[in-house]
C-alpha positions in Angstrom: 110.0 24.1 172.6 113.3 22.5 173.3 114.2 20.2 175.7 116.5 20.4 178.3 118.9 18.4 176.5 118.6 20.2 173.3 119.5 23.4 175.1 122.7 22.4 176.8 123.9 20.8 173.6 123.2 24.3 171.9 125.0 26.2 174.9 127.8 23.7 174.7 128.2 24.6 170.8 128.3 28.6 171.4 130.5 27.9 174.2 134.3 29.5 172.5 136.7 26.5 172.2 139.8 26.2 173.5 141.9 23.3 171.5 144.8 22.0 173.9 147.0 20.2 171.2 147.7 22.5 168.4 150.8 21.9 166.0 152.0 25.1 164.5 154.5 24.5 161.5 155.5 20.9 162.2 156.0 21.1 165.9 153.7 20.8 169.2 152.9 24.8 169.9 153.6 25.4 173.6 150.4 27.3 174.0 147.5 28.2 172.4 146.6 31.6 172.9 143.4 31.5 170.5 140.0 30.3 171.1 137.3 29.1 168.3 133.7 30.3 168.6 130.9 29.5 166.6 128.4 31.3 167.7 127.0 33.6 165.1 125.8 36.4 167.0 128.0 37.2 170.1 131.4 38.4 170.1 133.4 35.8 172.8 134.7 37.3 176.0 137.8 35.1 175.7 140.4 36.8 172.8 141.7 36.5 170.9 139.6 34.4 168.9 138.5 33.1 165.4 134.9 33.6 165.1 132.3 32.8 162.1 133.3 34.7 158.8 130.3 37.1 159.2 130.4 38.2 162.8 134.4 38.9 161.9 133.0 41.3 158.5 130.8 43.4 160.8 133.5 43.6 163.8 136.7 44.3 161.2 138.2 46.7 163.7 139.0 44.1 166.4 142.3 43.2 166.1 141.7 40.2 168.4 139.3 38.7 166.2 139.8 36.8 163.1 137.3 34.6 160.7 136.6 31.1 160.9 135.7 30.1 157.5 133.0 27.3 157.2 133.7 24.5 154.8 130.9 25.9 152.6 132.4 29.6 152.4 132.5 30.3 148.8 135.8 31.6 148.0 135.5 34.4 145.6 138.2 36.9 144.7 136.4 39.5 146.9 136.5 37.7 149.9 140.2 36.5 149.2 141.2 40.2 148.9 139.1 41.0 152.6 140.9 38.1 154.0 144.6 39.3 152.4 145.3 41.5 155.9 144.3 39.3 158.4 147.4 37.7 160.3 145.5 33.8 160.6 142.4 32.3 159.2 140.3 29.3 160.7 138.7 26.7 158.8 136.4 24.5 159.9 136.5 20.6 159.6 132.9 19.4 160.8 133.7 15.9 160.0 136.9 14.3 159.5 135.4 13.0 155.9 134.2 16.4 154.5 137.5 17.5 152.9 136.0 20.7 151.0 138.3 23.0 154.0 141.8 21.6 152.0 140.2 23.3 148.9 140.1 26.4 151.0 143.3 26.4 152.4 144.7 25.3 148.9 143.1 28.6 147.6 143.9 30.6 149.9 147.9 29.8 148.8 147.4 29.3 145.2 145.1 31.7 143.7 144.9 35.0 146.6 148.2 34.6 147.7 147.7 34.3 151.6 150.6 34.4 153.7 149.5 34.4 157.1 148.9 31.1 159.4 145.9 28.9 158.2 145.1 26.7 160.9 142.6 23.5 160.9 139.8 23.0 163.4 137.0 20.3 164.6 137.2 17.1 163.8 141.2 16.9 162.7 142.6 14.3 163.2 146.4 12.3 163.2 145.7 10.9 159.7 145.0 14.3 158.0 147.9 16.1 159.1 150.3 15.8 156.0 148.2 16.4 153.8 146.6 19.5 155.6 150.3 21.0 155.4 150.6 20.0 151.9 147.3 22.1 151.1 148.8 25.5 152.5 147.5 25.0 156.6 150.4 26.5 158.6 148.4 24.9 162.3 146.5 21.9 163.1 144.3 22.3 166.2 143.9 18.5 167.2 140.2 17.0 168.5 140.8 16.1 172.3 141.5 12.1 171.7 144.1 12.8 169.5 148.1 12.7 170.6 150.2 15.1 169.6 153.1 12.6 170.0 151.2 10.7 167.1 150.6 13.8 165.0 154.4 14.9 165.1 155.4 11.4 163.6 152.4 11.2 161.2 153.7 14.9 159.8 156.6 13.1 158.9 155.6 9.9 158.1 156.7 10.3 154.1 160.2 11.5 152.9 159.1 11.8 149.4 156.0 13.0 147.9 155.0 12.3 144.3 152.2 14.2 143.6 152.5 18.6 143.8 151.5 20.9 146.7 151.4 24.2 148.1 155.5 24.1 148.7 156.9 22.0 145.9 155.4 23.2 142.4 157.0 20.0 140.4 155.8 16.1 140.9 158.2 13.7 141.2 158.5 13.2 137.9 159.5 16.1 136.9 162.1 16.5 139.6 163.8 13.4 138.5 163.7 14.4 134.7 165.3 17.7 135.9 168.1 16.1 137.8 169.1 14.5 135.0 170.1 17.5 132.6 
């Protein structure tokens, strides 16, 4: 039998999120219209909002839903074709050091071809940001202690990138060998 305690923890993680800092492509979003719930077996009142990638399958028709990909969803070419109409996709970051959601995002660019917004929740934080934009996430739903003021400078904190991402194919490198011909 549960405790009390145990019980309002639970209720507290089925209750639908609301994130009050989002950045959406590189600036502070004036609001935030979508909610994140992660309960399993209830659709949320609130809408619209991104809910766990199952409950989304069986409720395909609502147009005010959209999944919320765990950072263990196994991204197969099934799935990335289901996933090819939806207009954004949430993945979850359950800790700020389990870094298997930029693989998703980086996947859902790369290989399937996703063009709709991509957008980061729980535990994201200032320090992530670039490279969460560099992986293909179009939206960054900030945990409550972070400031957006921070996160606007820490997007763009570096001028010049060596390595490749989703946007610029060629390393540095490569760039600079090109330049000169």
């Amino acid at each position: 039998m549960p405790s009390n305690d145990e019980t309002q923890i639970e209720a507290v993680e089925l209750t639908p999120v609301h994130v009050d800092h989002l950045i959406a492509h590189g600036e502070l979003a004036a609001e935030n219209a979508w909610c994140v719930s992660y309960d399993a077996d209830t659709l949320p009142e609130q809408r619209p909002a991104f809910v766990p990638l199952a409950l989304w399958q069986a409720n395909q028709d609502d147009t005010e839903l959209a999944p919320l990909l765990t950072s263990d969803t196994e991204l197969n070419a099934e799935l990335g074709q289901q996933l090819s109409s939806v207009s954004a996709i949430a993945i979850d970051f359950p800790a700020f050091t389990d870094g298997r959601g930029y693989t998703l995002a980086r996947l859902l660019r790369e290989r399937y071809a996703y063009k709709g917004e991509v957008r980061a929740v729980g535990d994201v934080l200032v320090d992530q940001l670039d490279y969460m934009r560099r992986c293909g996430f179009t939206a960054m739903a900030l945990r409550d202690d972070q400031h957006p003021e921070d996160a606007l400078r820490a997007l763009n904190a570096f001028s010049v990138r060596y390595q490749t991402d989703v946007e610029e194919r060629q390393a540095l490198f490569e760039r600079r060998l090109t330049a000169r011909k």
